[in-house]
Structure formats: structure tokens, C-alpha cells
C-alpha positions, 0 to 999 in steps of 0.5 A: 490448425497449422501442421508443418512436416520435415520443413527445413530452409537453407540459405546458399550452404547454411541450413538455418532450419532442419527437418521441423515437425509440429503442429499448433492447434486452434484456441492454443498460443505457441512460444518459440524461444531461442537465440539470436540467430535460432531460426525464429524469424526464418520459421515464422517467415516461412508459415506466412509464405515470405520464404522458399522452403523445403518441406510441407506447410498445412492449414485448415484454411487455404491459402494460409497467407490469407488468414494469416495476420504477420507482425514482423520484428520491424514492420515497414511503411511508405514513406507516404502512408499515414498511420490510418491509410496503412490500417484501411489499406491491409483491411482492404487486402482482406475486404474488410470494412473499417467505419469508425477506425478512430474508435478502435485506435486503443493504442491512442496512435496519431492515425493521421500522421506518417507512419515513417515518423513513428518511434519504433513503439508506436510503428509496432502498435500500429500494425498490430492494429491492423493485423487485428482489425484483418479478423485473421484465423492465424497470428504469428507475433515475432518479438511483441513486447520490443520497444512498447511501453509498459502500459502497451505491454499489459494490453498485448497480453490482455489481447493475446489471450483474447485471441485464444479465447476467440479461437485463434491460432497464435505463434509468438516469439520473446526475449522476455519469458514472462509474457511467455509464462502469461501468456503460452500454452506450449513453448518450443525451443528453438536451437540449431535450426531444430524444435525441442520438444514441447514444453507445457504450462506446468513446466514452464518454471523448470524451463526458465532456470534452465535457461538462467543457468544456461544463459548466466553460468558463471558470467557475472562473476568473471566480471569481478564487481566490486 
């Protein structure tokens, strides 16, 4: 459980999030959509512990950050650490063992190379990886699918739901509402630094021809295609 109370982050005069309430239940996966510039990755960055803020942040385990497995937008490598010693490293913040790593590279990943070298893909991938093999509580996935093939794609999903079914708690943002619909209990939407209401699986639909129309309007025809 993760209950968040009146949680609001300003940086200098701009509020960038404004007196949140909610609170995301174990075994559930939460979507948390928006626009560029929405909040998202602020309020995920708060949950992990990355930022001051005002308000209250509770959990079912203490300290959060402990149980908590981030996979930021970009993630970020040394310059020297290879794809393997990245992995052994996050596993050895939470003293996890990892004999046989190689059998659990599904993504098919040249572990014995520099990380920095990867494509924005494979970096994705790889700490993914390691978020997983930490054995976290809590998940926070901001923007999953960016820059992973199709072939990944289908196992994020597959391993998402796999959480869920294992108990976990899990927050992801995308751009791309599909993996939402297949994946979501909830989604949140996110605008002007405040939560919506909750938006359940049985109204998913409405929700995505609302943001269609929101989004499209009559912009396609202003192009005047011809």
C-alpha cells in the first residue's frame, strides 16, 4: 500500500503538484496519464524519495525507497559499468544474491558490455532487469514501452501482469493507451498538477475517445490534406 495525503511540490513559484490524494493498493497496476509537463514524472520522483515535498507519503513497508523499484524515462550508467556489473550492483543495494544472471538476461542483452554503449531500447531493458531481479514490493514504471522494440513490448506486458498477480504494487505512465487498456486496473489522470478521479477498467473506452477528442479536435483538418 502506498497512501499519499495533501502531496503538493513546488519548484521556486511554480506548483507543479497540488494537494494529491490517493492511494494505490497492492496486487492493482495504476496508469497515471497526462500531458508533457503534467506532473508525472515529478509525482513519481517524489514516491521514490528523488524529491522534497510538502505533504505525506505512506507505505506499508518503511522506508518506501527500500522496497521500491524506479525505472525513470531515461535511466542512467557510468561510463564504466557493464550491463552485468549495473545489475549485481542494484541487487547488492538490497543484498540480493544473483548466481546464474546470465539465465535471467530475457531480454537477450550483451551484459558484458558498457551500459553507456547501449541504444536507448536495450538501457531500458537493462534496468528494468534489474528493478525486477531487486524482488521489490513497489514498482513505479515511468514511460515502459518508449524506444523498446515490439518483441519487448509484449514481455513488459506479460511482466506487468505478472507483478500484479504476484502481489505487487505497480504505477506506470504512457503515451501509449493501449498498454494502458491491457494492462491497468485504474488510470489517473493527471492535469494541472491535480488527480482526476479514478477511472476503472469498465471505462477505459470512454476515456480513451475523450482524450482523442480532446487531443485531435479539428487539428487534422487545419492541415487541409490533399
Amino acid at each position: 500500500m502506498i497512501d499519499i495525503r495533501n502531496l503538493s511540490k513546488n519548484f521556486g513559484t511554480l506548483q507543479v503538484l497540488k494537494n494529491i490524494d490517493i492511494r494505490f493498493e497492492p496486487g492493482k497496476v495504476y496508469g497515471i496519464i497526462g500531458e508533457n509537463g503534467a506532473g508525472k514524472t515529478t509525482l513519481f520522483r517524489c514516491i521514490a524519495g528523488l524529491e522534497n515535498y510538502d505533504g505525506e507519503i505512506r507505505s506499508g513497508l518503511h522506508p518506501l525507497k527500500n522496497y521500491l523499484g524506479f525505472l525513470p524515462t531515461d535511466p542512467f550508467f557510468f561510463s564504466k559499468i557493464t550491463g552485468k556489473e549495473y545489475i549485481r550492483l542494484l541487487c547488492n543495494a538490497r543484498k540480493k544474491e544473483m548466481p546464474n544472471l546470465e539465465s535471467k538476461n530475457i531480454f537477450d542483452l550483451p551484459l558484458n558490455q558498457y551500459a553507456s554503449t547501449y541504444s536507448t531500447g536495450m538501457k531500458k531493458k537493462l534496468a528494468l532487469t534489474a528493478i525486477l531481479l531487486q524482488e521489490n514490493h513497489y514498482f513505479i514504471l515511468d514511460e515502459p514501452f518508449n524506444g523498446i522494440d515490439i518483441h519487448s513490448n509484449i514481455i513488459v506486458v506479460d511482466l506487468i501482469k505478472k507483478l500484479k498477480a504476484l502481489g505487487k504494487t505497480v504505477l506506470i505512465s504512457s503515451h501509449i493507451f493501449s498498454t494502458l487498456k491491457e494492462t491497468c486496473d485504474e488510470i489517473y489522470p493527471l492535469k494541472d498538477g491535480k488527480i482526476s478521479p479514478t477511472v476503472t477498467r469498465e471505462n477505459f473506452d470512454t476515456l480513451e475517445l475523450e482524450i482523442k477528442a480532446f487531443t485531435i479536435g479539428n487539428k487534422i483538418e487545419q492541415l487541409e490534406l490533399k
